[in-house]
N, C-alpha and C positions, 0 to 999 in steps of 0.2 A: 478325608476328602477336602473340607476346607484347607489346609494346610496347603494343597496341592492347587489348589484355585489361588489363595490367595500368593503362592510362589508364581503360578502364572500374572497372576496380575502385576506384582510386582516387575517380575522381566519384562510387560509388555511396557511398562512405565518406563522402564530403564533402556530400551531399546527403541523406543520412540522419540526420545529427547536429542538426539540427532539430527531427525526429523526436523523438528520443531526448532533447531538452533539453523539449520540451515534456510527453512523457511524465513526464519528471520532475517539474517543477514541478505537474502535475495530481495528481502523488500527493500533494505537501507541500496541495491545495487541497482535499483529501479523494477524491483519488482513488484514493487505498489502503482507505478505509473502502468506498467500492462496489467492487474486487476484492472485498475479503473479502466481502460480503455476495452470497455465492454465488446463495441464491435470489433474490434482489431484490426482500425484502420490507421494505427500510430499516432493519433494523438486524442488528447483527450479533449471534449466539449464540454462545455457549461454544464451542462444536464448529467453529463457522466461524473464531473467531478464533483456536485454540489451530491449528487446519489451515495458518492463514495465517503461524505463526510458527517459526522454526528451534529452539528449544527448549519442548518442550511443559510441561515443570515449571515457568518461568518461567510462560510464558505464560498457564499455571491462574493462578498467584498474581497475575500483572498482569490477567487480567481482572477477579475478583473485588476489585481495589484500583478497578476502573475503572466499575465496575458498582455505582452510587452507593445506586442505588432499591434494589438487588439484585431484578430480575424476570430475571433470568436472560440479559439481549441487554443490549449495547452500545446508544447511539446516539449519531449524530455530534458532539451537545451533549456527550454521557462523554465521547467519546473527544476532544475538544477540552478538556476541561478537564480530563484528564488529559495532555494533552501539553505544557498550560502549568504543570502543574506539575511537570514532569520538567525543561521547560525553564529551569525556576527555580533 
């Protein structure tokens, strides 16, 4: 019986990781900007993006760098050109 648990578990490991590589690349495609835009009203606010980040003190200062027009939200056009230029 173990044997058989543990072939299951191993398939499910191996047949999830598809999963998990394609979640990824959706996030590099912008699929991290629609997580964070909690309500789904296309872009993202202050409050949504500092929620979505592990340090909030950055996070202030990085969105207001990203937040070009300054109206207060992100959108996907900010947040791409500011990731090209971190990329840089």
């Amino acid at each position: 019986m173990n044997h058989r648990n543990l072939t299951v578990a191993v398939l499910t490991a191996v047949l999830s990781l598809p999963v998990a590589l394609v979640g990824a690349e959706e996030k590099k495609k912008g699929g991290g900007f629609a997580a964070m835009d909690t309500d789904k009203d296309g872009k993202v606010s202050k409050k949504e993006y500092v929620a979505a980040q592990k340090d909030a003190a950055k996070a202030e200062s990085r969105f207001a760098q990203l937040d070009t027009d300054k109206d207060g939200f992100l959108t996907q056009a900010e947040m791409a050109a500011g990731q090209k230029k971190k990329d840089k």
